[in-house]
N, C-alpha and C positions, 0 to 999 in steps of 0.2 A: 128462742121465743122473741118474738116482737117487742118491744116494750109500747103500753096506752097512755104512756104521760099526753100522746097530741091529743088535742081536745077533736072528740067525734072519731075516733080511735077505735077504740073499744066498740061503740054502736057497728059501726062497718066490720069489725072483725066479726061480729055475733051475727050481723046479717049475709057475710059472706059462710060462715058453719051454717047456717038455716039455711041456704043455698046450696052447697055441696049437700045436706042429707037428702035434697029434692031430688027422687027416683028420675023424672021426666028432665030433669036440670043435665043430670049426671047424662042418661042414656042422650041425647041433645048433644050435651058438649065430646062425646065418645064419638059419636057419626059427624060429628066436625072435624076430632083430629085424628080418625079414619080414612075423612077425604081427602082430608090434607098431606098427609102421607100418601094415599094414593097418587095425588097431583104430584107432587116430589118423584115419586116412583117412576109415575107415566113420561114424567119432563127425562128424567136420569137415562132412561132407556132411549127414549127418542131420540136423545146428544150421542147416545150410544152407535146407534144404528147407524146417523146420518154420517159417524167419521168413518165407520166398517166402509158405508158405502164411498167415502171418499177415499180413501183410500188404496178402495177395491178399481176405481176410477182412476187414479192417479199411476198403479201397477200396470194395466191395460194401458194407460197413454207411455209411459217409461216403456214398455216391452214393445210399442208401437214403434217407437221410434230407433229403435238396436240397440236400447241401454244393457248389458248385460245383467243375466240375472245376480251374478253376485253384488254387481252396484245395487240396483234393487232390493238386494236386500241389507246391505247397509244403508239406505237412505230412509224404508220403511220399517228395517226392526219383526218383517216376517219372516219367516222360513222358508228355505229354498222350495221345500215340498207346498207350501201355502202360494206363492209366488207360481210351480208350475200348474196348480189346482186353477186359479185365477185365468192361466194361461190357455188352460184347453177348453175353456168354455167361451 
C-alpha cells in the first residue's frame, strides 16, 4: 500500500480510483495499449523480415561468387537444404 503521509496524497490517489472506475476511461486507455502493442508487434516483424531478406541476399551473393555451400552454411547458421532452397530460385 502507498503510504498518504505527502500532503495531496490521498486526494490524487482517490481521484486516480474515480478514474480507473470511469467505463469510457478504462475502454480509452485499453485501445491505447492495444495499439501499442500493435506498434511493438508491426516494428518486431518488420526487423524480422528485413534480416530473412538479408540474409536471403547475402546466400545468393556468397553462392554467386563459388563460396561453397558448406562455408555458407557455417557463416549463416542455415541449413544445407535452406541454402539449396535459396539457390534454385
Amino acid at each position: 500500500m502507498v503510504s498518504t503521509s505527502f500532503p495531496g496524497l490521498s486526494a490524487g490517489l482517490e481521484r486516480l480510483r474515480g478514474l480507473s472506475i470511469d467505463e469510457d476511461f478504462r475502454m480509452r486507455k485499453d485501445i491505447w495499449e492495444t495499439f501499442q502493442r500493435d506498434q511493438r508487434a508491426d516494428k518486431y516483424y518488420a526487423r524480422k523480415e528485413g534480416r530473412e531478406e538479408g540474409i536471403f541476399e547475402i546466400v545468393k551473393n556468397l553462392l554467386k561468387i563459388g563460396v561453397p555451400i558448406e562455408q555458407v552454411v557455417k557463416a549463416t547458421s542455415l541449413t544445407e537444404q535452406q541454402i539449396q532452397e535459396i539457390q534454385a530460385e
